[in-house]
C-alpha positions as a printed Julia matrix, in Angstrom:
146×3 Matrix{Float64}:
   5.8   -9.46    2.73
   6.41  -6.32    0.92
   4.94  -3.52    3.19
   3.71  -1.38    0.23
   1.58  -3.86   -1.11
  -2.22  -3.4     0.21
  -5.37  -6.21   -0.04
  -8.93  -4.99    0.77
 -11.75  -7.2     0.21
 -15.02  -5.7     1.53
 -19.16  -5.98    1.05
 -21.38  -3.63    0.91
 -24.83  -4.12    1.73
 -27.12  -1.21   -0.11
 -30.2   -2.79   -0.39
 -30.65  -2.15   -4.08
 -30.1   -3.87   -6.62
 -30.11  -4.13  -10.42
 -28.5   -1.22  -13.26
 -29.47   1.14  -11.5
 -26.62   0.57   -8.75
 -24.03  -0.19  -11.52
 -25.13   2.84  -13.22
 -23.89   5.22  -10.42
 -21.13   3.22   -9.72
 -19.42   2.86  -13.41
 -20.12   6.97  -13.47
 -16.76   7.71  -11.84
 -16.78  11.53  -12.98
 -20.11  12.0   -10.55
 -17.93  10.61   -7.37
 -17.4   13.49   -5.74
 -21.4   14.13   -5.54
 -21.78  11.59   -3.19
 -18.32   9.84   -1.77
 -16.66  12.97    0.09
 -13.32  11.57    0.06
 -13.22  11.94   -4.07
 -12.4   15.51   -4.03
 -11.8   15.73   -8.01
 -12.85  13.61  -10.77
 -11.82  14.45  -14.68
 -12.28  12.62  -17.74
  -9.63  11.69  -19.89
 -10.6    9.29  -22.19
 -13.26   7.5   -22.87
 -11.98   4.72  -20.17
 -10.03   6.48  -17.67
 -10.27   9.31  -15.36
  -7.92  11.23  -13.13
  -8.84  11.43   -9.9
  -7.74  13.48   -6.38
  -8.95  11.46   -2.95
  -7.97  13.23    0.31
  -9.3   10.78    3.35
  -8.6   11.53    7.08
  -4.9   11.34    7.15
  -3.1   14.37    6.19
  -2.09  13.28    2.66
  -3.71  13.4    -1.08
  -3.4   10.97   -3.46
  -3.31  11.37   -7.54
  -4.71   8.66   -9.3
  -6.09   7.26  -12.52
  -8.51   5.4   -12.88
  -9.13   3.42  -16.49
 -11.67   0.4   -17.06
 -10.45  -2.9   -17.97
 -14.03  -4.74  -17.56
 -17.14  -3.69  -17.78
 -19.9   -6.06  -17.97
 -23.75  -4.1   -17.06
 -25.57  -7.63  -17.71
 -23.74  -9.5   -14.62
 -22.9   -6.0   -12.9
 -19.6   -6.19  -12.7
 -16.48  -4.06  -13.21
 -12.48  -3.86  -13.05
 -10.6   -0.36  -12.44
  -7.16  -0.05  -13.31
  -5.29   2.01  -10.94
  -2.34   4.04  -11.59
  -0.61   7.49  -10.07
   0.24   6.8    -6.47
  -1.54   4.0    -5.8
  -0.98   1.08   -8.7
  -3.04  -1.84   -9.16
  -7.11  -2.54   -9.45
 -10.15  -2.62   -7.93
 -12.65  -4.74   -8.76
 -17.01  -4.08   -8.21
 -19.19  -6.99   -8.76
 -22.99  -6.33   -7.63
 -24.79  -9.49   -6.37
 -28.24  -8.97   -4.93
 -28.19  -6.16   -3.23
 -24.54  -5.72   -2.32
 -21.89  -5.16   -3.98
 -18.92  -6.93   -3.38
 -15.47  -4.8    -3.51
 -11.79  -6.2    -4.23
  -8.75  -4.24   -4.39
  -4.87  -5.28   -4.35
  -2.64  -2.39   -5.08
   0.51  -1.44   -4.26
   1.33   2.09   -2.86
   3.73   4.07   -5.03
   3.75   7.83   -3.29
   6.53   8.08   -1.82
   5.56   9.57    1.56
   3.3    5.86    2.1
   6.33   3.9     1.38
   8.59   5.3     3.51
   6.33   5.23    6.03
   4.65   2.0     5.44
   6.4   -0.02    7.92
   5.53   2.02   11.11
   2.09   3.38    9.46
   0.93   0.47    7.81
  -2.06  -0.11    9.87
  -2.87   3.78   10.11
  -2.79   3.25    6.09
  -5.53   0.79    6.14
  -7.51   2.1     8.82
  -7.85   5.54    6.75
  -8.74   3.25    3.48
 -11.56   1.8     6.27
 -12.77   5.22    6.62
 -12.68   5.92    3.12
 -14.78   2.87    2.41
 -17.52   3.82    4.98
 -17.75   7.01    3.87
 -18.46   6.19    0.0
 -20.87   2.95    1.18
 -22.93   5.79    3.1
 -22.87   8.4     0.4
 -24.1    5.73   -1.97
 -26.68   4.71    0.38
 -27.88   7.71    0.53
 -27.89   8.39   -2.85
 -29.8    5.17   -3.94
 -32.23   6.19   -0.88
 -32.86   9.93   -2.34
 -31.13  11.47    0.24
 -28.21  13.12   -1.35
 -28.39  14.75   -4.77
């Protein structure tokens, strides 16, 4: 098993569905108002963005992200992502949760030479990442954060 090589498959329950949901998630350039971890968000093209994430370990990571899906009427989305962190994430809405894929493979160099005795601290931090963007966009949809 190649130790760089990351699979996340998580739900989020929001209770809210509809556009509305896949609105604010397909607008990648407002991230940072409400998932803390997205520090920066720019636009480069129409399809892809470059982004800066800083979680809880001490380390930042320089992505892009560019859309290889996007379909509002079944609410569901693909990311390609590139920069340190290669691979895709994929958003389908169901309901009222939204169900979250990503397989990627870490390319900054720091994560793979440490990936075999930090592995777990890895995935742990992209935990904490997680939790912190399902609450921000909880509390969003809610009214609570602006």
């Amino acid at each position: 098993m190649d130790p760089n090589h990351y699979r996340f498959d998580l739900s989020w329950e929001i209770g809210r569905a509809g556009e509305e949901v896949y609105d604010v998630l397909t607008d990648l350039e407002a991230y940072p108002r409400w998932w803390p971890d997205y520090r920066e968000v720019r636009r480069v093209d129409a399809d892809t963005v470059a982004v800066v994430l800083r979680s809880s370990l001490p380390y930042t990571l320089r992505l892009t992200n560019r859309f290889l899906t996007r379909d509002r009427e079944r609410g569901h989305f693909r990311l390609a992502l590139g920069g340190d962190i290669a691979g895709w994430i994929d958003f389908a809405l169901t309901g009222t949760s939204v169900r979250i894929t990503q397989d990627c493979t870490a390319e900054k160099r720091l994560l793979r030479v440490f990936a075999p005795v930090a592995r777990r601290a890895f995935a742990h931090n992209h935990a904490l990442t997680m939790r912190r963007g399902h609450r921000g966009l909880s509390e969003l949809l809610a009214g609570e954060r602006r």
